[in-house]
N, C-alpha and C positions, 0 to 999 in steps of 0.2 A: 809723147814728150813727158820726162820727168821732171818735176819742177821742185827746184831746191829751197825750203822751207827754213829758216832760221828762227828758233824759239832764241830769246834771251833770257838766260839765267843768274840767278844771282841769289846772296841771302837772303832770308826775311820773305822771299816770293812765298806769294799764295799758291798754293797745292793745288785747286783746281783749276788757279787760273792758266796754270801750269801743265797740269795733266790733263784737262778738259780740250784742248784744243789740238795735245798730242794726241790724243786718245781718237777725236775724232778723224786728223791725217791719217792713223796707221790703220782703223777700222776702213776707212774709203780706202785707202790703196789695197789694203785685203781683200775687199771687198770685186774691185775692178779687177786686179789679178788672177782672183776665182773666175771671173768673168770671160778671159782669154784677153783681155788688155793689159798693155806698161803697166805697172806701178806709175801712180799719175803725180806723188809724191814722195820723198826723200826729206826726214825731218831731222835739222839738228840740233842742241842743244848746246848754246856759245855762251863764255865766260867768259867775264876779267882776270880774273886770278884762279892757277892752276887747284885742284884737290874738288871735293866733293864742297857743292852750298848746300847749308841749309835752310830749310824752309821752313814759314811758319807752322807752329806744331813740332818740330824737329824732324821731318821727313829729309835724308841726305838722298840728293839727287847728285850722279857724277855729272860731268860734263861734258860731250863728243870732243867740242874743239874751244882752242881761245878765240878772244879774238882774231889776232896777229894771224891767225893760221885760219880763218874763216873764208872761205870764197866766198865772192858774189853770188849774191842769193838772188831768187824769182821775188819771195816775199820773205818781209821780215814781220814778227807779231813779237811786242813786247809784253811781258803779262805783268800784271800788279802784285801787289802786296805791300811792305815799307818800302817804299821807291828812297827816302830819302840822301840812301851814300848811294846808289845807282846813277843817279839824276846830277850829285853835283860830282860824280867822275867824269874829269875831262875827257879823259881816253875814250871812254863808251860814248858821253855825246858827240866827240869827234867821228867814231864809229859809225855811229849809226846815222849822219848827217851826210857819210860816204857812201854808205850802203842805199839810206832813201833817196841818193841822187839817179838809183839805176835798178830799185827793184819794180817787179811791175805789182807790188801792191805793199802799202806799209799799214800794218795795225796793230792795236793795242786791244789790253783788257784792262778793265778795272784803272786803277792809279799807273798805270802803265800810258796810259795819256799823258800824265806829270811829264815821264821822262821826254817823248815826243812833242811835247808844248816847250818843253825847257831846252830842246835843240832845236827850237824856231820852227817846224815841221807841220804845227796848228795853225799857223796864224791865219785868221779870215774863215776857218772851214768851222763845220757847223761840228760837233765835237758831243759825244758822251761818256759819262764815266759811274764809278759806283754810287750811289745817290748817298750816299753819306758825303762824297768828298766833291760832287759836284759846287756849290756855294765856295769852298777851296781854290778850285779852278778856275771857277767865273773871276776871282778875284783875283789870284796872280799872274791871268793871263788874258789880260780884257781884251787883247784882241780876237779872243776865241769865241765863237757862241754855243753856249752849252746847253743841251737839247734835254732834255729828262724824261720819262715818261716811256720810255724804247728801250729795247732789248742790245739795238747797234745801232750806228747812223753812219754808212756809205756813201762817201764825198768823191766816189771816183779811184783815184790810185790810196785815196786813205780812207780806214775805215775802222771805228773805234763802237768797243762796245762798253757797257754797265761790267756790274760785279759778278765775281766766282761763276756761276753756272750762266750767264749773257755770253761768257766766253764759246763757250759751247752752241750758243745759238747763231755768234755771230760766225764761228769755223763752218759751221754747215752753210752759212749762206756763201761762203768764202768758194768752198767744195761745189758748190750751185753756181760761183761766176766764173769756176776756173774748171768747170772740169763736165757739170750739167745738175737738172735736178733729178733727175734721177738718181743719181748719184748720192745726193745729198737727201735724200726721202729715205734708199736704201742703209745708207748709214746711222739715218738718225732710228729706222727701226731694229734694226741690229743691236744699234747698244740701250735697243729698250727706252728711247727718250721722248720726250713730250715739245716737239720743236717750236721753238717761239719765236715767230716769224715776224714778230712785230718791231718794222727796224724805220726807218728816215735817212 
């Protein structure tokens, strides 16, 4: 089974939170296909507004699809960086408050929790984010409890991790509940990484 992945993109996104968690999807589906299995993911990358974003640092990333033209996804992962015109776009919180009604798993990275708190999608679950912008979070969205100290914290269908390279650690646990650990071992030595498994 292929399971259809939606990365959300936008401007201002942070680069690894970005490519960290692509990077880890296409090394496991390489990985398992070398194997004689499906590709066990299919990753896209969905916009608001047509043409390439850019990221912070000026990295232009295009974009597979728009919104409007986005299927129902398995899972969605929003990633951080300046969330702040993401978060107050209507369209996108509409979006993705459609989308978390039917994927089987929603997460974030970094400040990419912002957007998911700010379409009602935290409220009551235990919640992490980059430790700068945690204190941030606790305060505009008291009804979240925000965990620190961890790499990711896995509430079930949602699961939210710290900054830039936590993205990375939380994809491979992602790859570990969607697919196996093996999986998720073989990939994380492939791309040569030091897995930090330390999540809540």
């Amino acid at each position: 089974m292929t399971r259809t992945i939606g990365l959300l993109v936008f401007d201002e996104i942070e680069v690894l939170d970005l490519g960290g968690p692509f990077e880890v999807l296409s090394v496991a589906s390489r990985l398992a296909e070398r194997g004689g299995e499906p590709r066990p993911f299919q990753v896209l990358l969905i916009a608001a507004q047509p043409g390439p974003i850019v990221a912070r640092g000026g990295l232009r990333v295009l974009p597979d699809l728009l919104l409007e033209d986005a299927p129902q996804l398995d899972v969605l992962i929003v990633p951080g960086g300046v969330v702040d015109a993401v978060a107050a776009d209507q369209r996108v919180t509409a979006w993705v408050q459609r989308q978390a009604q039917q994927v089987e798993l929603l997460a974030s990275v970094c400040t990419g929790a912002f957007v998911l708190a700010g379409a009602g999608l935290l409220n009551g679950l235990n919640v992490t984010t980059h430790w700068e912008d945690q204190a941030d979070l606790a305060r505009l969205f008291p009804a979240l409890n925000v965990v620190s100290e961890v790499s990711w914290v896995d509430q079930g269908r949602v699961v939210t991790s710290g900054g830039i390279s936590a993205g990375i650690d939380m994809t491979l646990h992602l790859v570990e509940r969607l697919h196996s650990r093996a999986l998720a071992e073989r990939t994380a030595r492939q791309m040569e990484y030091r897995w930090n498994e330390v999540g809540a």
